[in-house]
Backbone bond lengths (Angstrom), bond angles and torsions (degrees), N, CA, C in turn:
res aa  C-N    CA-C-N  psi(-1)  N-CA   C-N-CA  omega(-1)  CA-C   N-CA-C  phi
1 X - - - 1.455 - - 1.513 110.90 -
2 X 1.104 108.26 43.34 1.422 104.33 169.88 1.475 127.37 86.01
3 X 1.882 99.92 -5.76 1.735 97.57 176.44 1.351 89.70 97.77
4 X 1.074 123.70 -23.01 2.095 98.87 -168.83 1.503 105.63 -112.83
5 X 1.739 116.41 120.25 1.454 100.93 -144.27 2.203 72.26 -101.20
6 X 1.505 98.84 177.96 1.392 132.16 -162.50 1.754 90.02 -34.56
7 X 1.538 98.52 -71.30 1.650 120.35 -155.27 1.743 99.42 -68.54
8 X 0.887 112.77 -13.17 1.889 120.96 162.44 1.170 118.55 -57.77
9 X 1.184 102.38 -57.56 1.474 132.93 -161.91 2.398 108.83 -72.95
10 X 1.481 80.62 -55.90 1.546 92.29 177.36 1.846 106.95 -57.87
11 X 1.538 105.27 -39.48 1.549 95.70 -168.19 1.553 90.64 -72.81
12 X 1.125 138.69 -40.14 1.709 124.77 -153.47 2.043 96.98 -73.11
13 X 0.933 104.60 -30.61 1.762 113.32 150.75 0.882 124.63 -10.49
14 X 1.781 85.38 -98.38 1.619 112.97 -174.10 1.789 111.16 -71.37
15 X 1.536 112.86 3.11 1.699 100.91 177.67 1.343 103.69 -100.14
16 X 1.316 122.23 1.30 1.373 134.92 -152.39 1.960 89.36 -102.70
17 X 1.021 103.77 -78.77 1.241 100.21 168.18 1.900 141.94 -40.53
18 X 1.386 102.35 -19.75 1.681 96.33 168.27 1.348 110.47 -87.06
19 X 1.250 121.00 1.61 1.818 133.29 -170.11 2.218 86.30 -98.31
20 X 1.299 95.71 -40.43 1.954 85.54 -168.79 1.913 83.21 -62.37
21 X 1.490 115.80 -52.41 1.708 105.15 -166.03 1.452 117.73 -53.49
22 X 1.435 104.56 -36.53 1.399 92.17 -178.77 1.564 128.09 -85.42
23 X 0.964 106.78 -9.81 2.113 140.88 154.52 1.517 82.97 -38.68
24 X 1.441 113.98 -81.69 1.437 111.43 -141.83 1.717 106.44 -67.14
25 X 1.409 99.96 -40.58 1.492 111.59 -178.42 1.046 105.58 -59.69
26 X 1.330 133.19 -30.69 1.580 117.33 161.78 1.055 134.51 -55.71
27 X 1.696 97.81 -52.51 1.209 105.17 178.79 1.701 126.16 -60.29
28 X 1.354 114.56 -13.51 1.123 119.64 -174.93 1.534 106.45 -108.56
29 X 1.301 115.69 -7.95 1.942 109.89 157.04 1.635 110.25 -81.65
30 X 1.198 122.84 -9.17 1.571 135.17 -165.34 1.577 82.44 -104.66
31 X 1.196 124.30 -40.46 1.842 99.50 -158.90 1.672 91.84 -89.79
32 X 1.619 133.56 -12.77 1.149 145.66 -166.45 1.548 98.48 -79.61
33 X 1.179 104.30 -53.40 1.613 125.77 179.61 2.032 107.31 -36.62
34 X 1.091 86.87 -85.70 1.528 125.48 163.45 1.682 103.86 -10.10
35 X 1.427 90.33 -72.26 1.888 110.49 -169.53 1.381 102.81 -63.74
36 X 1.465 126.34 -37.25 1.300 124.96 -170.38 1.570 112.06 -86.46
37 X 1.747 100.47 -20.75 1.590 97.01 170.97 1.735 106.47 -89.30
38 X 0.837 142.36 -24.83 1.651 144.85 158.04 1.251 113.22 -47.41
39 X 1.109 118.76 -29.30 1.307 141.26 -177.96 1.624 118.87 -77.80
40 X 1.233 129.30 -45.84 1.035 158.92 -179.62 1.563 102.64 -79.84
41 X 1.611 115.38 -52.11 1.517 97.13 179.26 1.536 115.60 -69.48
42 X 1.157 105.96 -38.46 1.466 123.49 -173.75 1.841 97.94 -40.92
43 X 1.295 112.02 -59.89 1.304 120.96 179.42 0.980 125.10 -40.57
44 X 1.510 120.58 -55.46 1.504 150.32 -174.05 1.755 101.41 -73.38
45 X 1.513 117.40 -43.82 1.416 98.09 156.48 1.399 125.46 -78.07
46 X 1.470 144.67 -30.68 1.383 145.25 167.83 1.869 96.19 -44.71
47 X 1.018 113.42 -71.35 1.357 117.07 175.43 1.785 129.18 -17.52
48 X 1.485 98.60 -66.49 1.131 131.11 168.41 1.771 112.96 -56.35
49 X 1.420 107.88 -68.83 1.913 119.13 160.86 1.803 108.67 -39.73
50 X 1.373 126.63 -36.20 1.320 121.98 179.38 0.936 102.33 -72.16
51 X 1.811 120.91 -68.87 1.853 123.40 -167.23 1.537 101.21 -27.79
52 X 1.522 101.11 -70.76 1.477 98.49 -177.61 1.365 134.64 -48.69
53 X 1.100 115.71 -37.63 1.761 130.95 175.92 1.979 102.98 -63.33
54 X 1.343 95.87 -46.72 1.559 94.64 -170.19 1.627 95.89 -76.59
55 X 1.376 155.38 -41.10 1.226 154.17 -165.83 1.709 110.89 -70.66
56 X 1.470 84.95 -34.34 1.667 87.60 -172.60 1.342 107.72 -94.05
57 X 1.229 124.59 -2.11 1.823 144.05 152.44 1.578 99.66 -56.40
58 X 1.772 111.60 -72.25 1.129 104.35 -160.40 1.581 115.03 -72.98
59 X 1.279 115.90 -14.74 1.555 103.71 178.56 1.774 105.40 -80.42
60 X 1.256 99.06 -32.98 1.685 86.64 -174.30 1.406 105.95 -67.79
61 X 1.364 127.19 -44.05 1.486 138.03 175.69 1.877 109.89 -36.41
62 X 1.102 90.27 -75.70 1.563 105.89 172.04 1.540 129.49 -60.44
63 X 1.680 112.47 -6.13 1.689 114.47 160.45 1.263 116.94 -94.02
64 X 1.842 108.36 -11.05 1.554 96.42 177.21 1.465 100.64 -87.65
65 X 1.350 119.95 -9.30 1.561 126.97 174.21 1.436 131.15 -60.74
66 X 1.567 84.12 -43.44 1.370 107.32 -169.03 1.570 103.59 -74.99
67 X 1.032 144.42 -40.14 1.557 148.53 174.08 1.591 93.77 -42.15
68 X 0.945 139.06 -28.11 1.751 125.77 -148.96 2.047 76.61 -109.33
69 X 1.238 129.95 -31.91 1.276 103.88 -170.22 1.266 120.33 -128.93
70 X 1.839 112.65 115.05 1.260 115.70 -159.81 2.161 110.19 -90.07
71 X 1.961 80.91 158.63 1.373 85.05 -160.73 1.655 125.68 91.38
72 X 1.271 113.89 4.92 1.714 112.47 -178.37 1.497 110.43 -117.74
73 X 1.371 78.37 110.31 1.471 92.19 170.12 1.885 121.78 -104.12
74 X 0.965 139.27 31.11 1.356 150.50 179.61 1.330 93.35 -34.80
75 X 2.180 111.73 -70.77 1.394 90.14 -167.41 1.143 126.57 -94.42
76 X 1.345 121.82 30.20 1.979 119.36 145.57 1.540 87.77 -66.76
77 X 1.241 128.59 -64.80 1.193 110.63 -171.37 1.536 155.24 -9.37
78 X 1.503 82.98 -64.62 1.283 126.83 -177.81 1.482 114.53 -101.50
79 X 1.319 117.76 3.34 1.844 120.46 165.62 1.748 99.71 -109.96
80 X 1.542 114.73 -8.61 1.150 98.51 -167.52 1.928 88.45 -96.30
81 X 1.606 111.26 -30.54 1.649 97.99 -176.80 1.441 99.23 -59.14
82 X 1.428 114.15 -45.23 1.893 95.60 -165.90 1.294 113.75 -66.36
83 X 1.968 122.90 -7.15 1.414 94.91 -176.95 1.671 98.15 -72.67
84 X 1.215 96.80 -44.56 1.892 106.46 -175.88 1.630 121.78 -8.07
85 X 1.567 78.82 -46.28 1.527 105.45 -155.63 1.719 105.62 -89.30
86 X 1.237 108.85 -41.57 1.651 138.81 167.37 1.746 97.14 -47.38
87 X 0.994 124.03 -66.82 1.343 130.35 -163.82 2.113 117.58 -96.50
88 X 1.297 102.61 10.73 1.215 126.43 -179.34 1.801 97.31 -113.57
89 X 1.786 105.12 122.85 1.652 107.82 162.88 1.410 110.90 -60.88
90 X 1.379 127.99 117.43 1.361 118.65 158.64 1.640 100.00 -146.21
91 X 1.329 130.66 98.42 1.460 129.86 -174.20 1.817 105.27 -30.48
92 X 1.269 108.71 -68.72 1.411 121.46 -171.12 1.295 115.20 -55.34
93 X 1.559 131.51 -28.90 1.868 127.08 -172.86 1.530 75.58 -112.71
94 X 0.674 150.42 -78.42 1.839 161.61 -119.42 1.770 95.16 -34.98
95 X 1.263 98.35 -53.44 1.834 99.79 -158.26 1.712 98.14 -85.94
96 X 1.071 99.31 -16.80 1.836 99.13 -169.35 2.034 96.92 -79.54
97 X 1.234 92.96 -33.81 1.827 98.05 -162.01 1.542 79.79 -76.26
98 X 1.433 132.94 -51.78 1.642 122.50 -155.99 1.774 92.11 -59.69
99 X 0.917 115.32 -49.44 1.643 106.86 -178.53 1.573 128.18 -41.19
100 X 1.707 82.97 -51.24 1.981 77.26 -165.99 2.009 91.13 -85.28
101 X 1.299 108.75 -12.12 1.759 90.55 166.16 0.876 139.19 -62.14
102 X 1.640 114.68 -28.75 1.423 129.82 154.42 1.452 115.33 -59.80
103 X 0.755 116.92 -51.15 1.818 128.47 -165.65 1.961 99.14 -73.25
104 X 1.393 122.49 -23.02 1.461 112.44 167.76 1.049 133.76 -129.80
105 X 1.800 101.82 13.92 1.624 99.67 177.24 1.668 107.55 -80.36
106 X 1.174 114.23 161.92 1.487 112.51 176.33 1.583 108.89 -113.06
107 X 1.505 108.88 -17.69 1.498 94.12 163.07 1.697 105.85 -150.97
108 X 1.645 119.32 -174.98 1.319 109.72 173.82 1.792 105.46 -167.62
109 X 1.040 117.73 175.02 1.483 108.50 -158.24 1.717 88.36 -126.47
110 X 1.203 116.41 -174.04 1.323 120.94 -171.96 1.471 102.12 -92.34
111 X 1.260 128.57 -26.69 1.358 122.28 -172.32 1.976 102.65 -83.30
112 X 1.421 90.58 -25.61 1.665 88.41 158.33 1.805 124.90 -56.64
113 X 1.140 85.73 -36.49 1.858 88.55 -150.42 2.134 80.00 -95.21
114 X 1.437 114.06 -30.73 1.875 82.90 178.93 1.743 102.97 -86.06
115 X 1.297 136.00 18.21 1.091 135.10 142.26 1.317 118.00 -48.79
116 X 1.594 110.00 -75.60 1.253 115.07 168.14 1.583 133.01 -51.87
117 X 1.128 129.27 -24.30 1.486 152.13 171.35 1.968 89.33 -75.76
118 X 1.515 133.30 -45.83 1.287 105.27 166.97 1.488 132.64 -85.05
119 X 1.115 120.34 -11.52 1.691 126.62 122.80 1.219 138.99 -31.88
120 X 1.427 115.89 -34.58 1.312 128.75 169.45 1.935 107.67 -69.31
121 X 1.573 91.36 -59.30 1.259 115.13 166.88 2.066 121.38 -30.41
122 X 1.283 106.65 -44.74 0.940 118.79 -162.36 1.347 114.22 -90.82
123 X 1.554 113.21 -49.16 1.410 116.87 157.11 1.373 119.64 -43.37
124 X 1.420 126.02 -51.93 0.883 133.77 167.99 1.964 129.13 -23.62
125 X 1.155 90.12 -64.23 1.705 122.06 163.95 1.423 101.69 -23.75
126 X 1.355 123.60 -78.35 1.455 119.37 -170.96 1.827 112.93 -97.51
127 X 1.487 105.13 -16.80 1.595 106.11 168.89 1.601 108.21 56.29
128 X 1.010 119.83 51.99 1.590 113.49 -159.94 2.131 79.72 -141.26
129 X 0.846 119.17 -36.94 1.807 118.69 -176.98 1.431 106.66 -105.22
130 X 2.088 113.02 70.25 1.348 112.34 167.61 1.666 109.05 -45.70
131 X 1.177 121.34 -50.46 1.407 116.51 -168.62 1.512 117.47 -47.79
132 X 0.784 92.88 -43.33 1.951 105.21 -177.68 1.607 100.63 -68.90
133 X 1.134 104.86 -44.03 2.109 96.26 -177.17 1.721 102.75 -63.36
134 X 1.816 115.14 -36.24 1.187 100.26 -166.92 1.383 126.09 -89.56
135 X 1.546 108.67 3.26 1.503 120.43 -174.60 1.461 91.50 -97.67
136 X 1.584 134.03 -21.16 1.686 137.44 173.11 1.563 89.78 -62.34
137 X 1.471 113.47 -65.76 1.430 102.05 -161.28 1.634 118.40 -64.31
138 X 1.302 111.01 -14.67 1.779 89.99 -179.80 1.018 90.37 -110.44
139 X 2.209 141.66 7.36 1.377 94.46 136.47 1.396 148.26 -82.91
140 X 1.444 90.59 14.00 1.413 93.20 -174.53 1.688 101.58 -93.02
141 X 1.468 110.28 -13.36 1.690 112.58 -169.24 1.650 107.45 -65.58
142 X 2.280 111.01 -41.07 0.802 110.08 174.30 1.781 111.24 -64.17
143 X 0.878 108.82 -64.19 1.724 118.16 -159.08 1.599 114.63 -41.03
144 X 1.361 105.25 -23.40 2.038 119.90 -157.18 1.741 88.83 -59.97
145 X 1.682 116.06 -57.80 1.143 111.85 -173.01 1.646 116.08 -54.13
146 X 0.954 132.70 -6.85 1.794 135.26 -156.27 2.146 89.16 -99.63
147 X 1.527 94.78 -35.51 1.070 84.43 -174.31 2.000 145.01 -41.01
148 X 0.763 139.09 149.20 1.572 118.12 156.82 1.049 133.76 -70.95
149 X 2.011 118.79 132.27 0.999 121.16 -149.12 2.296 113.76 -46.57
150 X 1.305 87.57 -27.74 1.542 121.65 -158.85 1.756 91.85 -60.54
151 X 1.274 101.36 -29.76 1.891 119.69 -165.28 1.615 92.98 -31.80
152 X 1.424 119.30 129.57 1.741 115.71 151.01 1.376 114.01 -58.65
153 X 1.701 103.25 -42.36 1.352 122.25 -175.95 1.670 124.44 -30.22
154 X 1.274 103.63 -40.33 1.311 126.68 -177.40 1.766 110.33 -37.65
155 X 1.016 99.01 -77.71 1.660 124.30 172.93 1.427 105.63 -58.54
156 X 0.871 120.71 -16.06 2.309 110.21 -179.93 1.644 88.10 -85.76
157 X 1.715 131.23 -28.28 1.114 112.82 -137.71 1.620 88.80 -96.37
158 X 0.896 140.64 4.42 1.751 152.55 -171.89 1.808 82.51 -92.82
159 X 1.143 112.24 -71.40 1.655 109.86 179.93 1.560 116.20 -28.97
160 X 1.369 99.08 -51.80 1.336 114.56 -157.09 1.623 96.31 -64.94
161 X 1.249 119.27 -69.88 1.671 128.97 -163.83 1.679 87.93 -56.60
162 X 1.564 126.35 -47.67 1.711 100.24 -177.40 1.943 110.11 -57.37
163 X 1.073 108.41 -15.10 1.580 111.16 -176.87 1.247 123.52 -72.80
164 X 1.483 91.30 -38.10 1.394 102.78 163.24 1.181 134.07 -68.10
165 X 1.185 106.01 -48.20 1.827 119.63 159.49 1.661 97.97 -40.00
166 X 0.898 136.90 -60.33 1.620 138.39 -146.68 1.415 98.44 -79.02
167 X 1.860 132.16 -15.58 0.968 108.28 171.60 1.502 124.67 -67.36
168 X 1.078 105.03 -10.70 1.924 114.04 178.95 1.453 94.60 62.97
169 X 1.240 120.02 50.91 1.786 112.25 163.53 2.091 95.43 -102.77
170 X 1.239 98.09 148.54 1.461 102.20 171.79 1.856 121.75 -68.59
171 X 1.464 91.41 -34.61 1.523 118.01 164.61 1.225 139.32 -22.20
172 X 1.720 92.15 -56.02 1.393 124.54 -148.58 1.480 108.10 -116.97
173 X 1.024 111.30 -0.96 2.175 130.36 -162.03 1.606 71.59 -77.62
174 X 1.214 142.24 -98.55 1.212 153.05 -108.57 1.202 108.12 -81.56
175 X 1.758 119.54 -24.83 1.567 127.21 -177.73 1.231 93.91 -113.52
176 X 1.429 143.25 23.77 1.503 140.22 145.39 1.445 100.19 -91.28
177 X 1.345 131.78 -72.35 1.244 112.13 174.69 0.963 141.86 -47.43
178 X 1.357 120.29 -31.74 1.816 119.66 162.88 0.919 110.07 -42.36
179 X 1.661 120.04 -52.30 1.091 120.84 -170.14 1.314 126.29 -34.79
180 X 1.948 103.21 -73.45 1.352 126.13 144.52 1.127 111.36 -19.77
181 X 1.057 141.89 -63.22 1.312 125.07 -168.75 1.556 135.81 -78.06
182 X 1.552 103.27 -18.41 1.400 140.09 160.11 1.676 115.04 -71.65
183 X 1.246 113.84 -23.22 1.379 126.46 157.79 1.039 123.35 -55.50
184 X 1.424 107.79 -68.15 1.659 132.19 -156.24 1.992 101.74 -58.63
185 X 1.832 90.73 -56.42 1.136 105.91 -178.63 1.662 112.53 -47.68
186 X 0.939 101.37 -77.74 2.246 110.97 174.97 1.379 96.24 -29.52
187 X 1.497 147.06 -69.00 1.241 146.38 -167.33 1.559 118.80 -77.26
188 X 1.349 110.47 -10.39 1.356 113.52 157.75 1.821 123.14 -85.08
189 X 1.730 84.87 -36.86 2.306 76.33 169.83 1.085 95.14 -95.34
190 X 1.549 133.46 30.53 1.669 113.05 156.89 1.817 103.96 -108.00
191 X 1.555 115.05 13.83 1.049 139.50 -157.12 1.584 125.32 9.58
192 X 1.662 97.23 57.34 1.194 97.16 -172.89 1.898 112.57 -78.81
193 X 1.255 104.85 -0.44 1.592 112.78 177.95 1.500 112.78 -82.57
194 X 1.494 114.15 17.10 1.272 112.60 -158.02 1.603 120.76 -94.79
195 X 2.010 88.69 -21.49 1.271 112.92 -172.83 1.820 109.44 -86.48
């Protein structure tokens, strides 16, 4: 029979087969892997989509409030702690404060917003704290409109959201295009597309 007697034959078999188990078992700590990291972003954006949803609740909530009671200033208050906090390194508040700063400032100057653009800048540098670049970029998505029409700023920030796009993070797709799209819009009712 060819030289390869029975008990030859059975072991090259049976070694063949703990390589298919551990195939699959991989494959199924890799597809486990996977699901639990999809999982995790998903979270981290729901998370992120609330802060904002609930902040931009309470400021609108609280300006139709605020008309009935004179003398209250809470949210100078409270736009001036989040810049504090906005413009202060702290991994853990840093991205939460850039959010609701966007979501309640009512205005901002250009030396504001290339503050934030060297924040942007900086994260950037080691690219290791997606969260922090993406709470920079939608504050900058809110703030672009506050700007003055006169802003240079205007036009870098179209750059910026394609830049963002180009990092190829999955993260970051959704708060580059806002951006972009938060661009287009501001420079269209300043109708500079007109010419």
């Amino acid at each position: 029979m060819g030289g390869v007697s029975g008990g030859e034959c059975n072991r090259s078999v049976s070694n063949v087969h703990p390589r298919r188990r551990d195939s699959s078992h991989n494959e199924r700590f890799y597809e486990e892997h996977d699901y639990e990291r999809r999982v995790k972003k998903r979270r981290a954006r729901l998370i992120t989509a609330t802060e904002e949803a609930f902040t931009h609740i309470k400021r609108t909530g609280h300006q139709v409030c605020m008309r009935d009671i004179p003398d209250c200033d809470w949210l100078n208050t409270w736009t001036s702690l989040a810049k504090n906090f906005a413009f202060c390194y702290n991994p853990a508040l840093q991205p939460r404060a850039l959010i609701v700063y966007g979501c309640i400032c009512k205005s901002i100057t250009d030396l504001e917003m290339k503050q934030l653009l060297r924040i942007l800048v900086k994260a950037l540098e080691n690219f290791t704290e997606i969260k922090r670049i993406e709470a920079i970029v939608m504050c900058l998505t809110r703030l672009q409109p506050l700007l003055t029409p006169e802003s240079p700023i205007h036009k870098f920030l179209f750059w910026i959201g394609i830049s963002v796009l180009q990092l190829d993070q999955e993260d970051l797709y959704a708060v580059g295009l806002a951006l972009i799209e938060q661009n287009l819009h501001t420079l269209d009712s300043q109708n500079v597309f007109d010419n």
